[in-house]
N, C-alpha and C positions, 0 to 999 in steps of 0.2 A: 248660303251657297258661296262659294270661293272662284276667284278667277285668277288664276295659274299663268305666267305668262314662260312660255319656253319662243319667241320671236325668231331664234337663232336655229330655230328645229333640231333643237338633241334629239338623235337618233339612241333613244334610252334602252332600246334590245342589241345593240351595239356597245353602246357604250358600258352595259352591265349585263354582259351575255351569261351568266350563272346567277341570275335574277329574273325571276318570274313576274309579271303583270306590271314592271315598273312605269310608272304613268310621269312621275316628274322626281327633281334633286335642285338640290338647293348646299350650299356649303354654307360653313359656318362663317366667314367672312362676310356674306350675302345676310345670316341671319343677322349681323350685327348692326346689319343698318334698320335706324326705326321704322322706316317704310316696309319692310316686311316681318312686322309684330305681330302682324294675323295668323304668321306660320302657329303661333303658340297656340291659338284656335282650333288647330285640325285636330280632327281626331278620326277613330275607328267610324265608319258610316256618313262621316262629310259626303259632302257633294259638290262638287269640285268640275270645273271646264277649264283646261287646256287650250288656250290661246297661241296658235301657230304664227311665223312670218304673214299667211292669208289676212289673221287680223280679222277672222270668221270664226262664230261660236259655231260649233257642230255635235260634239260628242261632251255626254257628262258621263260621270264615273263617283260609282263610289267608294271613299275609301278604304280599304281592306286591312294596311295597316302601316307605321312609320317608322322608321328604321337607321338609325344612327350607323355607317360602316365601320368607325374604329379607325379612320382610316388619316393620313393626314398630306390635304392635298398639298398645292403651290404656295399654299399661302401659312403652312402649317396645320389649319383646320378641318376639321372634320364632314363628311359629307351625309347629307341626311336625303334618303328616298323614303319615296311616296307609292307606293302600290294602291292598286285597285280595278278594278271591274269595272266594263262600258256597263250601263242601264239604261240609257237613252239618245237619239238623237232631234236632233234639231232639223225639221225640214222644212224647205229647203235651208242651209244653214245660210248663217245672217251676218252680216259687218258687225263687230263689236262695235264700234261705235254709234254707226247707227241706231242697232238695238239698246244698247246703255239709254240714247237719248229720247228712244221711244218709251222705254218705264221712267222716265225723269230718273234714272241712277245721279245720284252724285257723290265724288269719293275723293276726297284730300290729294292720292297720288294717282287717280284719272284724269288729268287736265285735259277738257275738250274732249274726255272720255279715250282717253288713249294711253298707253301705259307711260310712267315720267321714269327718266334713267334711274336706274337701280335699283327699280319697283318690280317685284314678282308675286307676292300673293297678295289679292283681295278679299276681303271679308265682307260679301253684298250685301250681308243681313237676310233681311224679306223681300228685297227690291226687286227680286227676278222669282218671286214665289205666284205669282200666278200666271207665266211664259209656259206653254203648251210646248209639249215635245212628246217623239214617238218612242213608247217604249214598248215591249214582247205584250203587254196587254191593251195596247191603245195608248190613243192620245189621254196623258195625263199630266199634271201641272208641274213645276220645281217646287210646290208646297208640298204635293202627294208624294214626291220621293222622297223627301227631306220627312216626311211623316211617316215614310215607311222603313227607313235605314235605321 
């Protein structure tokens, strides 16, 4: 499972309005920093939470698919979206932090479980695979959807 950090709230149906189900972006200047090496991990059926300015886990998603634009932003480089489908929520949803420090998460660029400058995707492993969340058939675990994607 991955944790996504958009803090600045990119409004992503905005920002890429002849784009469907965009969930997150990231450019190539970003991917070049080590701290977000995990992007190379995603794939088709990931499972993936979006981390708002709230700083609240709520909605996971899986991903549907990844998409280079071609495009070249400020920096020269290219920008890479992330599409995908909601499958669950988190109720009530919960402080990242807190929650990280309730499964003992621990992760190189979480200091005190909170994101470190320039850090946007986490690769959590299993560490959040038995966290109960609501989805269209019930409460079921982040192992069951990560089992079923």
């Amino acid at each position: 499972m991955f944790l996504l950090s958009n803090i600045h709230n990119k409004n992503y149906k905005k920002s890429y309005p002849t784009e469907s189900d965009v969930i997150f972006d990231i450019s190539a200047k970003q991917l070049g920093n080590i701290k977000n090496a995990a992007w190379k991990e995603l794939q088709e059926g990931s499972i993936v939470c979006v981390v708002t300015s709230t700083k609240k886990v709520s909605t996971f998603c899986k991903v549907t698919a990844i998409k280079g634009l071609g495009d070249g932003d400020s920096d020269g480089g290219e920008t890479f979206l992330l599409f995908g489908v909601v499958i669950a929520k988190l109720m009530p949803e919960s402080n990242m932090g807190l929650m990280l420090s309730k499964f003992s998460v621990k992760h190189q660029y979480l200091p005190n479980n909170k994101f470190s400058i320039g850090f946007n995707v986490a690769d959590l492993g299993t560490a959040l695979d038995t966290l109960q969340v609501r989805t269209r058939r019930g409460s079921e675990s982040v192992g069951d959807l990560k089992a079923m994607a």
